[in-house]
Phi, psi and omega in degrees: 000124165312070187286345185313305167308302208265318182290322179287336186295333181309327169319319178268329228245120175257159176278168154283142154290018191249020187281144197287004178261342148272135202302161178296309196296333184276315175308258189329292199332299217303309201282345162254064181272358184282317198292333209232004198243120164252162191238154200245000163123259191264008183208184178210128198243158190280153174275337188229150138331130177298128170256104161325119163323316200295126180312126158275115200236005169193118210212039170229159170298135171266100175239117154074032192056034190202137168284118199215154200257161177298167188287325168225076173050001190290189160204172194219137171260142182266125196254152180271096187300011189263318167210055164081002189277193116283134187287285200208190172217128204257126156338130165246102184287142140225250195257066164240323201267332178286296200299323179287334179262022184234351151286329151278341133339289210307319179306309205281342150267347171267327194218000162285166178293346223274311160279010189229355166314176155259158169311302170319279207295345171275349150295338168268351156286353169222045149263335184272341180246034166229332132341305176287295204329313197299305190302345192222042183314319181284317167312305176348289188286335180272314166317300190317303191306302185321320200272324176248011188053021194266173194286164155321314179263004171280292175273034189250293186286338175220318183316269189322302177324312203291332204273353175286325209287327192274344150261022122310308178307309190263352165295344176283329234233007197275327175241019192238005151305108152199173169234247168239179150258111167271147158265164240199131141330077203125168145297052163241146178259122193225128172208113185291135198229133201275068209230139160349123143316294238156206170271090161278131175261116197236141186244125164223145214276187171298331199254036170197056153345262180310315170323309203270337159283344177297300167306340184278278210273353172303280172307003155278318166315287206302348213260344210066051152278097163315118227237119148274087162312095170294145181247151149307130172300338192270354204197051192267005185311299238240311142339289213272345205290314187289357181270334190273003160285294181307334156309314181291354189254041156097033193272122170318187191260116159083011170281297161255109216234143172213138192228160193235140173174198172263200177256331207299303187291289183296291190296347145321303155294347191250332155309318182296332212307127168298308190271041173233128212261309171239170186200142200216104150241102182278118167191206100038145184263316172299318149345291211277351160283336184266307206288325172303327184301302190300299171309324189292323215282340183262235176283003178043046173288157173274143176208159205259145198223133155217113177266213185305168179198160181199067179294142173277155147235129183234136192239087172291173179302318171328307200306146188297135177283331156270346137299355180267319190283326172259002165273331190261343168294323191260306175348296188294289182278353163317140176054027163091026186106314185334049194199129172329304201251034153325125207276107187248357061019063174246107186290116128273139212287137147355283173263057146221337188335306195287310190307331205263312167333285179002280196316310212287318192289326185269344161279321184295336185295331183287314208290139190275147175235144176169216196298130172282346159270011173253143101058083181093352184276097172267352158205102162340167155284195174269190184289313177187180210300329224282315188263350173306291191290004175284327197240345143296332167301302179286000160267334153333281200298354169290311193313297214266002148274008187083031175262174169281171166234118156305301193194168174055199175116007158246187218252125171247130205056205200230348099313126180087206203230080174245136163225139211305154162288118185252176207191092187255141226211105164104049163267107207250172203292338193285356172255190186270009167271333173258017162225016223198120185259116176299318219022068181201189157302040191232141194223121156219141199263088175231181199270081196248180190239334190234174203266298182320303172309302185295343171322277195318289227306274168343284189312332201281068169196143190304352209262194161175046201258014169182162151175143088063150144192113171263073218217149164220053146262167182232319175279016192248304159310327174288305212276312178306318175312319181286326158300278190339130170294102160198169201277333194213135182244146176235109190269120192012067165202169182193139124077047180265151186200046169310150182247016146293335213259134206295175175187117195186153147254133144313143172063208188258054169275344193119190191210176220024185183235141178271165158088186164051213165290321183298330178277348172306318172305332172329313194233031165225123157260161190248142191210142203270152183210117182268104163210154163330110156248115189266105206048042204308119155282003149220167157246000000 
């Protein structure tokens, strides 16, 4: 999928009002937003709320092909980050609840059909279930929005499309797993052969549910593994809706097991587990420091970890100015800030700096905030109170180095977790808005003068999972692309996520790679095979 095209475009671009997930009366609202829209100083947030159609219809754990309420019976609620309510109340897995899904892995791998399929046929089962995703995109998509606050048409248009397109990719790569004939010194026939690691246990975070279980479990599928899932707490819906699609698509029983809870528990246990064979996790570089321990500290299973990030976006003089200012604008405020590999970093040439502040404050001044199902709504809230004041916090402490605040830096209404899009100006690097990654709507701006400089400057930081390069130089893009530490440079492009394409960091950004071809190495071992040749005509 082209996301460049299709995601950035959203900045502009609104849905109908005819979607069958919203009520007719939700509908008039949608086609009237002057009736429901109050303006908020630089942005304009809803006074009342979309109540979405779409059910919540699955809110147990998935063991074993079956929905089963936890071993001791608790649940958790899940909240609507618009205002703070409750959605449903969710199974609370813990380490009693790790152990039946990761015994039921082992069984559907050790004695299921699932590794002993053909390749071919295990790729039609997750074609077919990227058909259903397709058939029920719109349900998807109102979850995904309910439960995360991201816009409706942001996952209606760009998500969901992406998570059919990414098992259709590794449902292609399903019967193209092999390995070699090597030659060998001596008479021997050697040949490496290419097999399902296991049980993989995979942990995936809040703020792209579905993309990120997609990334997970596609190449975990295609490889013939079996999977125990942890869901995010904040964001667990939209998981069970696709684990009961993959039962309607042929998935066998215990192939896929998901299970909701916290990390202190469920992930813990399932990091911990002795009979979990790999291990995958996207969150936090601290988080993701705890979760390493726990695997080295238990079975020394392997594991893939992609964290944090304080992606550069560097805007040189050359460069068109009002197109950097809205490519570095979408860099940043996509998905409310939420996003790893966010250009949260925007480096600019001297003699343009003061014109691209202007630009930057006044698109940021533009940009609308309020309900994500209604009409124009270009950014949501955060996720819930914990990261609203995480991120509030760092505009305090911006406030109080002295950079500037351009614009935004409060609370938009009085409900849910909305925040004005902000934007700071004269940031210099010691401070903790330019080293510390806010996962929010803060844009902060600094200054540089040489190629030499902004390298170092841009390298001076532990993370190194993306960055930015704006120019219409071609040697000025090669020789910066090569320098940047970071796993991925997006050249006068931002936030392409094509599912050939790898996606991992450098440094304690993490370590492997998701997406492409690369991920496949996640979920295989390779194990060499020897054998004796008796007079062989050739070697």
């Amino acid at each position: 999928m082209a996301a460049r095209s299709r995601v950035s475009s959203l900045l502009s671009r609104s849905f109908s009002a005819s979607s069958p997930f919203l009520s007719r009366s939700q509908g008039k609202n949608l086609n009237n937003g002057s009736r429901i829209v109050r303006r908020f100083g630089t942005s304009s947030a809803a006074e009342e709320v979309i109540s979405p159609s779409v059910q919540v219809s699955y809110t147990k754990l998935l063991i074993d092909g079956n929905f089963v309420d936890a071993a001791s019976g608790k649940t958790f609620p899940t909240l609507d980050p618009r205002t703070g309510e409750v959605i449903a109340h969710v199974a609370e897995g813990d380490a009693e609840d790790i152990n039946r899904a990761v015994k039921a892995a082992r069984k559907a791998f050790d004695e299921g059909p699932w590794p002993k399929m053909t390749a071919y046929e295990r790729s039609r089962v997750m074609l077919r279930f990227a058909d259903l995703v397709e058939k029920h995109s719109e349900e998807l998509a109102a979850l995904e929005s309910w439960d995360n606050g991201k816009t409706y048409e942001q996952a209606l248009t760009a998500e969901i499309p992406m998570v059919a397109r990414l098992f259709r990719y590794y449902a292609g790569w399903a019967d193209k797993i092999h390995g070699l004939t090597v030659p060998a010194d001596g008479n021997y026939h050697v040949q490496t052969l290419h097999e399902p690691i296991g049980v993989a246990g995979q942990i995936i975070p809040w703020n792209f549910p579905l993309l990120m279980f997609a990334w997970k479990v596609g190449p975990a599928l295609a490889c013939g593994n079996t999977i125990v899932l942890k869901t995010a707490e904040q964001t667990p819906l939209t998981a069970f809706y696709v684990g009961k699609l993959f039962l309607e698509a042929g998935l066998p029983p215990g192939v896929l097991n998901m299970v909701s809870g916290f990390g202190a528990t469920a992930g813990a246990s399932l990091a911990s587990h002795m009979d979990v064979d790999k291990l995958a996790f996207t969150g936090s570089t601290d988080t993701g420091k705890v979760i390493l321990g726990l695997a080295a500290n238990s079975n020394l299973k392997p594991v893939t970890l992609e964290l944090g990030g304080k992606s550069p976006f560097i805007v040189f003089e050359d460069a068109d100015i009002d197109k950097a200012v809205e490519l570095a604008h979408f860099a940043l405020f996509f998905n409310q800030g939420q996003c790893c590999c966010a250009g949260s970093r925007t480096y600019v040439h001297e003699k343009v700096y003061d014109e691209f502040v202007e630009k930057a404050k006044a698109r940021a001044l533009k940009r609308v905030v309020g309900d994500p199902f209604k009409k124009g709504i270009e950014q949501g809230p955060q996720i819930d109170s914990k990261q609203f004041e995480k991120v509030m916090k760092y505009i305090r402490s911006g406030v109080e180095s002295n950079a500037t605040l351009e614009c935004g830096g409060g609370q938009v209404g009085d409900k849910g977790y909305f925040i004005q899009p902000t934007v700071f100006s004269n940031v210099k690097d010691d401070m903790l808005i330019a080293q510390d990654e806010i996962f929010g709507p803060v844009q902060s701006i600094l200054k540089f003068s040489d190629v030499d400089e902004v390298i170092k400057r841009a390298n001076d930081t532990r993370y190194g999972l993306a960055a930015g390069v704006f120019t219409k130089s071609l040697d000025t893009a090669n020789r910066v692309s090569r320098a940047l530490k970071a796993g991925t440079v997006w050249v006068n492009c931002f936030d392409v996520f094509d599912a050939a394409i790898p996606f991992g960091g450098y440094k304690m950004s993490g370590n492997g790679r998701e997406k492409g071809i690369y991920s496949l190495n996640n979920y295989l071992q390779v194990k060499a095979v020897v054998t004796p040749l008796n007079n062989p005509a050739w070697i």
